[in-house]
C-alpha positions, 0 to 999 in steps of 0.5 A: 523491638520496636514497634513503630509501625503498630502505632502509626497504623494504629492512629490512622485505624482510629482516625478513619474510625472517626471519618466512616462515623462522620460520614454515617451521620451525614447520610442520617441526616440526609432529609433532616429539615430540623435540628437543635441549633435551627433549620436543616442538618449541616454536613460535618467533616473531619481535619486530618493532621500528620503527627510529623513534627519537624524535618524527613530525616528526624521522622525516620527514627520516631513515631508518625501518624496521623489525628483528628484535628476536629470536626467541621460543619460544612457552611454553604447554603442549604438546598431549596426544594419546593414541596408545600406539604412538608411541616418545614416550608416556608411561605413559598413552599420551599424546603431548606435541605440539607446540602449533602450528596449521596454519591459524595458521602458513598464515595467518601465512605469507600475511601475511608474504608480502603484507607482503613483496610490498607492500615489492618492490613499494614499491622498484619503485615507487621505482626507476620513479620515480626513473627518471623524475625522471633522464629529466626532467632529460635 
């Protein structure tokens, strides 16, 4: 039997687990003004890659997916917001904020979490199948 499509569901159930933990930072860090490396939280993102090497008909008898290339740091400015009481303003007392939106990052979680039900729902459909094709050989 082969099981192709276990290991293709497989690695994208694992890559979406790594883009909802991602994103979960993210909105932790929505109001974080200070970190380790200096000054607000940057949004990170993750790099998707197919596993697909070379042409269409090579891949319709091997194993595809998808990976986690890595995980970037967004670089744009950070968000000016005047408030002269917070510890972190500067002389003008502006803020440096992180540059992450609220309704971005929900949205982007939502995405991640249909991808990742469609892909349980692919191996359940898989794991009935081959089910079937066991009771038929009965």
């Amino acid at each position: 039997m082969d099981f192709t499509s276990f290991d293709v569901s497989a690695s994208a159930l694992s890559a979406q687990k790594v883009r909802m933990d991602v994103i979960a930072a993210n909105l932790a860090n929505i109001n974080t003004t200070r970190t380790r490396e200096g000054g607000p939280y940057k949004r990170q993102d993750v790099i998707f890659k197919s596993t697909a090497k070379g042409k269409f008909n090579d891949h319709l008898n091997s194993a595809m997916g998808v990976d986690v290339v890595k995980i970037t740091r967004d670089q744009s400015p950070a968000k000016l917001v005047y408030d002269p009481s917070h510890p972190d303003a500067d002389t003008n007392g502006n803020v440096a904020m992180p540059n992450i939106s609220l309704m971005s990052e929900m949205a982007n979680m939502m995405l991640a979490t249909r991808a990742y039900e469609a892909n349980a729902e692919a191996i359940s459909s898989a794991k009935s199948m081959y089910l079937r094709a066991l009771d038929i050989g009965r």
